[in-house]
Every structure is written in structure tokens, then in C-alpha cells.
C-alpha positions as CSV (number, residue, x, y, z in Angstrom):
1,X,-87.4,-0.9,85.3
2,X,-91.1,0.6,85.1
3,X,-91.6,4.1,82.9
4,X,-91.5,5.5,86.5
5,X,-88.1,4.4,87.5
6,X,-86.8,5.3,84.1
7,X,-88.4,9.1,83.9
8,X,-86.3,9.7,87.7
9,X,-82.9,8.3,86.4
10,X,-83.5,10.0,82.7
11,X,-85.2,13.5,83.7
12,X,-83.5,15.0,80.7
13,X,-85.6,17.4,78.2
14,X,-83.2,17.0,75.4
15,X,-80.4,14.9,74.0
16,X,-77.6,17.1,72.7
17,X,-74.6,15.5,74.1
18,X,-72.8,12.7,75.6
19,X,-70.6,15.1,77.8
20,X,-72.3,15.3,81.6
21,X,-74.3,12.0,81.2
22,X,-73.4,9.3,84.1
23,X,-72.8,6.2,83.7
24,X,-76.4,5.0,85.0
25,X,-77.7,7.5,82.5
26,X,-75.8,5.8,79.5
27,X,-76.8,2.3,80.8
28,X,-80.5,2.7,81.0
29,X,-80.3,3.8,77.2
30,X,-78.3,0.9,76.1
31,X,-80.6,-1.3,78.4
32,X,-83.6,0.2,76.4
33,X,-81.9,-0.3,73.5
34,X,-81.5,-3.9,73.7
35,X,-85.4,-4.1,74.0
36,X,-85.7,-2.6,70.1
37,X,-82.6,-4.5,68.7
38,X,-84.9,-7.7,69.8
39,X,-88.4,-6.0,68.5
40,X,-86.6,-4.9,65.1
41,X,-85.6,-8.5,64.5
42,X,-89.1,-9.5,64.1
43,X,-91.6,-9.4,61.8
44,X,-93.7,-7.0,63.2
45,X,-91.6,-3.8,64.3
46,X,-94.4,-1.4,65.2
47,X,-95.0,0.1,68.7
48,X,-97.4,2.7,69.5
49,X,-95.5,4.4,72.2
50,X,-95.2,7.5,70.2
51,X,-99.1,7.6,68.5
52,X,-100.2,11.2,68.7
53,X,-96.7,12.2,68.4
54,X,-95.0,14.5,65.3
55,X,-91.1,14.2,65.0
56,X,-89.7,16.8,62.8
57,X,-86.3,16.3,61.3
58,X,-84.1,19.0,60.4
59,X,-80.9,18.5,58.8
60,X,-79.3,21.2,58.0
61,X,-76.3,18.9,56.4
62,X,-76.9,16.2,54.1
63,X,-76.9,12.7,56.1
64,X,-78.6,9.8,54.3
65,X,-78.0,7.0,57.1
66,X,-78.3,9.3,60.4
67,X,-81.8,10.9,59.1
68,X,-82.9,7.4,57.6
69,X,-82.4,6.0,60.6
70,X,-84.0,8.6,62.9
71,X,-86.9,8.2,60.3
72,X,-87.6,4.4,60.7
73,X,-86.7,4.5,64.6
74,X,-90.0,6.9,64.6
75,X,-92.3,5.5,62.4
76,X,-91.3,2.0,64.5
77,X,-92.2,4.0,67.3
78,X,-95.5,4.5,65.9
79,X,-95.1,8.6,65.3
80,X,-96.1,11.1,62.8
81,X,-92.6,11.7,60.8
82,X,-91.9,15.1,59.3
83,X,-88.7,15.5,57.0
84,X,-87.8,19.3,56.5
85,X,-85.7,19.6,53.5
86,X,-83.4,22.5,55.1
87,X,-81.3,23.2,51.2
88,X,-84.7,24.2,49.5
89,X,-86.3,25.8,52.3
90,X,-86.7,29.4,53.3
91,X,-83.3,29.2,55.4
92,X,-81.6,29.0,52.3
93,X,-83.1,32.5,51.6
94,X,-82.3,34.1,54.7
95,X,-84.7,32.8,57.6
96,X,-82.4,33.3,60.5
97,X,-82.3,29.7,62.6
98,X,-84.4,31.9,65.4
99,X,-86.8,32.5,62.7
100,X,-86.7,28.9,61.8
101,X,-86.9,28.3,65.5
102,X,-90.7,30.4,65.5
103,X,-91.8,28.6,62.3
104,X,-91.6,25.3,64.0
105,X,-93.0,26.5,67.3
106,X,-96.2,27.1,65.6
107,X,-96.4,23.6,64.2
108,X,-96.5,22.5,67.9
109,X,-94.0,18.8,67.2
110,X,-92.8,17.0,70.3
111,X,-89.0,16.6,68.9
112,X,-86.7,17.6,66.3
113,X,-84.4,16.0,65.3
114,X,-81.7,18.5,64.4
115,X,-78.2,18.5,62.3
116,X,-76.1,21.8,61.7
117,X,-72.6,22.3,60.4
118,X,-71.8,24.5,63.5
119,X,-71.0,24.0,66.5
120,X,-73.7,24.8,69.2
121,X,-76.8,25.9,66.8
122,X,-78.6,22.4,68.1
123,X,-78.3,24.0,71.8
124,X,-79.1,27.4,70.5
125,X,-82.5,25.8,68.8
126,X,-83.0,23.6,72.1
127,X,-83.1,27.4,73.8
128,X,-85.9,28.5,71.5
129,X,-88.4,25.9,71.0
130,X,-90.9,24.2,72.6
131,X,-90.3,20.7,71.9
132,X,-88.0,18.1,73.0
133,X,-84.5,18.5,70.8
134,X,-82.1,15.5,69.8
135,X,-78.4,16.5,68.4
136,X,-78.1,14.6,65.2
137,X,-74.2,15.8,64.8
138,X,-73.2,20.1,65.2
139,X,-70.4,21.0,63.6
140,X,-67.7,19.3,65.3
141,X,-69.0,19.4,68.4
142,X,-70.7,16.2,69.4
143,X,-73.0,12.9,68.0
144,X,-74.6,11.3,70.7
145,X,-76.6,8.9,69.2
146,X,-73.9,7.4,67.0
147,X,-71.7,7.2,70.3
148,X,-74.2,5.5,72.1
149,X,-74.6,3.0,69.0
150,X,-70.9,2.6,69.4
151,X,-71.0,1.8,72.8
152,X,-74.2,-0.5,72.4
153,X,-72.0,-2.5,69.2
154,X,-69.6,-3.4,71.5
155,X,-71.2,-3.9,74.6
156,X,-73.1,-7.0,73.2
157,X,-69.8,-8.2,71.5
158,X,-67.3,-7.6,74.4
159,X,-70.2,-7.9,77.2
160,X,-68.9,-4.9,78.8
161,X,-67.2,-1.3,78.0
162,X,-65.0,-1.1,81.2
163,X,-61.4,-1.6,80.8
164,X,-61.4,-2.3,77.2
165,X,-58.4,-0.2,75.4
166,X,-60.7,1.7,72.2
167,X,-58.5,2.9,69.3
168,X,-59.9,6.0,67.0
169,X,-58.0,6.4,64.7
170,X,-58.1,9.7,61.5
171,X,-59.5,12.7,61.4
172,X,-59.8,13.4,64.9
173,X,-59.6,17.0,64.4
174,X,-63.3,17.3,62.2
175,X,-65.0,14.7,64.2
176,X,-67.8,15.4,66.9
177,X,-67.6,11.5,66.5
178,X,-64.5,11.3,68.6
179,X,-65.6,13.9,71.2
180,X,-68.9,11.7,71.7
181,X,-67.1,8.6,72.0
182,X,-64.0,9.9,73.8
183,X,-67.1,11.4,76.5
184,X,-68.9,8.5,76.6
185,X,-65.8,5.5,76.7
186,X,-64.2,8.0,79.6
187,X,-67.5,7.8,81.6
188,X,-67.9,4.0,81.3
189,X,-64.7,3.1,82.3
190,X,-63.2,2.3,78.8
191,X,-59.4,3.8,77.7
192,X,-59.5,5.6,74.5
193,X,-56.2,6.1,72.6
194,X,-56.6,8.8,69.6
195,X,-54.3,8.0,66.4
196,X,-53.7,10.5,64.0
197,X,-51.5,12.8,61.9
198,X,-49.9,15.5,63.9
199,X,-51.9,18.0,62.0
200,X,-55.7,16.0,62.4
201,X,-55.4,16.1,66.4
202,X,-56.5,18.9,68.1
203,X,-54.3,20.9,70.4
204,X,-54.7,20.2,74.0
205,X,-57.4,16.9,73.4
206,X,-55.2,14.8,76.4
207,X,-56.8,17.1,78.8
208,X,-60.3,14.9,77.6
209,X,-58.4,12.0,79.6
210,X,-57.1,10.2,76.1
211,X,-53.8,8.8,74.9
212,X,-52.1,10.8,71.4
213,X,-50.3,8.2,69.2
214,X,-49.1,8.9,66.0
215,X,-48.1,5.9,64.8
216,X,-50.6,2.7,64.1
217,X,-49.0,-0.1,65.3
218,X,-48.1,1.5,68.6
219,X,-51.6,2.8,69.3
220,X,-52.9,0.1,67.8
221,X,-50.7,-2.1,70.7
222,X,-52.9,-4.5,72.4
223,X,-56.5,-2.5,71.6
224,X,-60.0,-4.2,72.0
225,X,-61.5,-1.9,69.8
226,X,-60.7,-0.4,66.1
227,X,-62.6,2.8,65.2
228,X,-62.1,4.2,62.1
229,X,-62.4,7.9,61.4
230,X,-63.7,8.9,57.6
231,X,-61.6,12.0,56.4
232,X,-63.9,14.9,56.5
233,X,-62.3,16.7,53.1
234,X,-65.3,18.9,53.3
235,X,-64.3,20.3,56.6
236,X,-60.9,21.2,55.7
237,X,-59.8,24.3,55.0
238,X,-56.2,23.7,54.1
239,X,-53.8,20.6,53.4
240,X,-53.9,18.2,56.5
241,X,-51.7,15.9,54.4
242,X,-49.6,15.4,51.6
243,X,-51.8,13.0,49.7
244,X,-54.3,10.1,49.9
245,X,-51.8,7.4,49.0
246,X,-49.3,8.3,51.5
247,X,-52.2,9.0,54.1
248,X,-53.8,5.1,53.6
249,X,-49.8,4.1,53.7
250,X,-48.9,5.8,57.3
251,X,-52.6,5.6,58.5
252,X,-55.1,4.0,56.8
253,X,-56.7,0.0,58.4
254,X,-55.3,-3.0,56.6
255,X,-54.0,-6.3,58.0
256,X,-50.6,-5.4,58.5
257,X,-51.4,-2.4,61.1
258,X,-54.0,-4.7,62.4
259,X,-51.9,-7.4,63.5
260,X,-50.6,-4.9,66.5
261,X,-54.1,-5.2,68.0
262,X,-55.6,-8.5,69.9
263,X,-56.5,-10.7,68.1
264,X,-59.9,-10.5,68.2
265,X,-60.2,-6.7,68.3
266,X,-63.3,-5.4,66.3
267,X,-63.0,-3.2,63.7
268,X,-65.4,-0.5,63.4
269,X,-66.2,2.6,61.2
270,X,-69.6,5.0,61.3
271,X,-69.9,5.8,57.6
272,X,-69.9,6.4,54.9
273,X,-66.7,4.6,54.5
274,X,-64.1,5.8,52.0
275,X,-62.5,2.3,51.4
276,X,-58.7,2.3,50.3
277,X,-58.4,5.8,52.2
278,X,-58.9,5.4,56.1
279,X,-59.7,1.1,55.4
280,X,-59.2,-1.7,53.3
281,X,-62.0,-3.1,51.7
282,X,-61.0,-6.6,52.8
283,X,-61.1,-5.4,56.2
284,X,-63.8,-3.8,56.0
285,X,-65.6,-6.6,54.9
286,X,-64.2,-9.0,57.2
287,X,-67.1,-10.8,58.7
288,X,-65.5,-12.2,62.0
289,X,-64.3,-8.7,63.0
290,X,-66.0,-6.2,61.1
291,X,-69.4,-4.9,63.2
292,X,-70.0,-1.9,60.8
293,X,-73.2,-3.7,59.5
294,X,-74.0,-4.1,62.9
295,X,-73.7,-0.6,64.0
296,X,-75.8,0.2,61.8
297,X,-78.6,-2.3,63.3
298,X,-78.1,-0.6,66.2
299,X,-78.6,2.8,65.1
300,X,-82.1,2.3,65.0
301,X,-82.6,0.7,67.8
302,X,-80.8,3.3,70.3
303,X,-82.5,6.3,68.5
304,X,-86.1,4.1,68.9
305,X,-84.9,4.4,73.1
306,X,-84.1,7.8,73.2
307,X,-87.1,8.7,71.2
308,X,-88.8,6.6,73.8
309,X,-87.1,8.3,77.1
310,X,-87.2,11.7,76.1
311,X,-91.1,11.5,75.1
312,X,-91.6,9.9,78.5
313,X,-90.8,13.4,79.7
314,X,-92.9,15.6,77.4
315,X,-96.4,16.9,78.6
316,X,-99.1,13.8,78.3
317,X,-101.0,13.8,75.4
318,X,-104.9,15.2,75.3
319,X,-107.7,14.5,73.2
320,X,-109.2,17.2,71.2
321,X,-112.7,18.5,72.5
């Protein structure tokens, strides 16, 4: 598929959710994707598809491995890389995010990169700004990239995404994780099963199309696919549970709960892991089913080809006079 083909199926200005992308949409950035999983395995990374380019990124919540990850998929890319640190700047002291919104108007970038802890600021910023805007995880809303990372994990191990039975299993309630993934699986053709305490799944989430177990071995019947959840303590407001030892006995991944799955269902988890809470560390570490190495591979390499698809659709480039 020429640049041509690709702007007309992926005429989008920003990335700030899985939710109303269609299938083709998904498939052409997993397709793209595959081309930077091949180019980051060699021993020169670089493009220059993105020379004369600035990405900004602005997290707004701490997240070593997303923002690392958006960092090296631009640099490969061959852009200029900013990295706002958001706790020691002037939001902390009371720039509104419309104010914020202004500030980085004036520095004239072509995308930002964007985290928040609430729900819906990315959109609001998208609204207010210039430049192209990528959703790096809002509140509890949605994580696009990390679905799509999901999805390109286990499309090169299963070969495909329809029909395949995907298990998430923990804190369903606190994750824009799940909501990506549930979006994304639905579109594709995929059947998503959500396991969880009674008090970590949101009311009214079957009307996303998903299956509400709340015991492991029965959701974990038959499943292609095992995604772990990490607990989100920070999010919680109140007790969700009674403690972590009886949470990791009704709920958390070892080899016993695992058995109810296929046989060679893949165990996955987007980090940072807290092993002997939602996962064994022997399971974890399991190298014939365990991809979460791998999704992290991928990570760079899906964020390198929406980096890629939405710059195809920013204004062309001019040289200074």
C-alpha cells in the first residue's frame, strides 16, 4: 500500500481511541507495524520519515515504559523529541490545561503525545491545539497504543485475532486497558471474557459485547489468550478487596488456574507487573507462553506506525526563506 492508499484508509488527525476505528483501520496499523518490528531488529534503526518534525510528550502521570517507548519510536523515526516534565512545570502551579494548551501552540510541534489521570482531558487538548494529538492512557478511559500492541503480540503468534476467546482478567474497573482492548478484540472479530471480583467490574460493561466471569477457571475455560490486569491501588478510593493474599488466592495467574485455558494459551500482562499479586513469577517468566517481553518489542514498533500515519496527514513540511 503506497503513502496515498494509506492517507485515504487512515484520514484521521488524531489517535485518542480504539472505539470507532474499523477493522481496515486497525489492520493497516498492525500492517505498518510489522514493517518497524523488522527495521528495529536490525542494526541500524533510523528512518527519516519524521526529519523536520518536533514531538512533544506530555505526561501528566508518571509512565516510565509508555513515554520511553513513545521516545525511541520518534527518535527511530528520525524526529525532534521534546519531554515536558508535567510535576515541575507551571501546571503544577496553576496553568489551567487550556493555558497549557496555548503554551504549546506557540511552540508550533506536529504531535503530542499526551497522558492525564482524567478521563477525556487528551480530547479536550486535541480541541485546543494545533498539532496532531496521540492518547497515551486518560484516566480510565482508553490506551490505544497499548491495545494495538496487544493485538499486534498476538496476531504474529496466533496469525489471526478473529475467533480467538481473550481472557482479561483484574482490575477491570480502573483500566482504560480493558476498554481499549475490549473496543479493539470486538471490532476484529475476537471474544473477550472479563474476570474479576464483583466489586473491580463496572456496572453495565456486557452492554460493550463482553462475557462477566467471576471465577478463573470458568473464564479461563478454553481461552486463547491470558491478559493480566495490574491492580491500580492508586486509583482506588475504597477497599475493592479484603487483602492481597486472598486476592492472588481467588484471582491471581499461576499454573493451577492456567490449566483451565488451551494448552497453548499466551499469557500476557502490560506492566509494570506486580508479581505474586495478579501473577506468578514462574508464569510470568515462562518462556514458551509468556509474550510480555514481546509486547514490549512491539510497543515501539506500533507507536513508530502511528507516528508514521498520523504525520502523513499533517501539513507538508517548508523550508525556511
Amino acid at each position: 500500500m503506497n503513502e496515498s492508499d494509506a492517507n485515504r484508509v487512515f484520514a484521521h488527525r488524531h489517535l485518542l481511541g480504539i472505539e470507532g476505528l474499523s477493522p481496515l483501520e486497525i489492520s493497516l496499523i498492525l500492517d505498518r507495524s510489522e514493517v518497524y518490528v523488522t527495521q528495529n531488529r536490525q542494526a541500524n534503526k533510523k528512518r527519516h520519515l519524521l526529519s523536520g518534525r518536533t514531538i512533544i510528550n506530555l505526561f501528566f502521570e508518571e509512565s516510565t515504559r509508555t513515554r520511553t517507548s513513545f521516545d525511541a519510536a520518534a527518535q527511530r523515526m528520525g524526529a525532534d523529541v521534546i519531554t515536558m516534565n508535567v510535576p515541575t512545570s507551571s501546571v503544577k502551579k496553576g496553568e489551567t490545561l487550556i493555558d497549557t494548551a496555548m503554551t504549546l501552540n506557540a511552540m508550533h510541534p506536529d504531535v503530542l503525545v499526551v497522558r492525564h489521570n482524567q478521563s477525556g482531558a487528551v480530547k479536550l487538548l486535541s480541541e485546543k491545539v494545533h498539532s496532531a494529538v496521540i492518547n497515551a492512557g486518560d484516566g480510565a478511559h482508553e490506551h490505544p497504543t497499548q491495545a494495538l500492541l496487544d493485538a499486534l503480540t498476538i496476531r504474529r503468534r496466533k496469525g489471526h485475532l478473529d475467533n480467538l476467546v481473550v481472557a482479561i482478567c483484574g482490575d477491570i474497573t480502573h483500566s482504560r486497558v480493558a476498554r481499549s482492548n475490549i473496543h479493539l478484540l470486538n471490532t476484529m472479530g475476537a471474544r473477550v471474557r472479563l474476570i474479576a471480583p464483583r466489586t473491580l467490574i463496572p456496572r453495565g460493561i456486557e452492554a460493550l459485547g463482553v462475557e462477566v466471569h467471576h471465577d478463573m477457571r470458568r473464564g479461563l475455560a478454553d481461552c486463547d489468550i491470558v491478559m493480566m490486569l495490574r491492580l491500580q491501588k492508586e486509583r482506588m478510593q475504597a477497599n475493592y478487596f479484603p487483602s492481597i493474599r486472598e486476592y492472588f488466592h481467588f484471582f491471581g495467574l499461576d499454573y493451577d488456574k492456567l490449566s483451565a485455558a488451551k494448552p497453548d494459551a499466551l499469557i500476557m500482562h502490560p506492566g509494570p507487573m506486580n508479581r505474586g499479586v495478579e501473577i506468578d513469577s514462574e508464569v510470568a517468566d515462562d518462556i514458551g507462553r509468556s509474550v510480555i517481553r514481546e509486547q514490549v518489542e512491539m510497543g515501539v514498533a506500533v507507536r513508530m506506525a502511528v507516528l508514521e500515519l498520523l504525520a502523513a496527514n499533517l501539513p507538508p513540511l517548508r523550508e525556511a526563506r
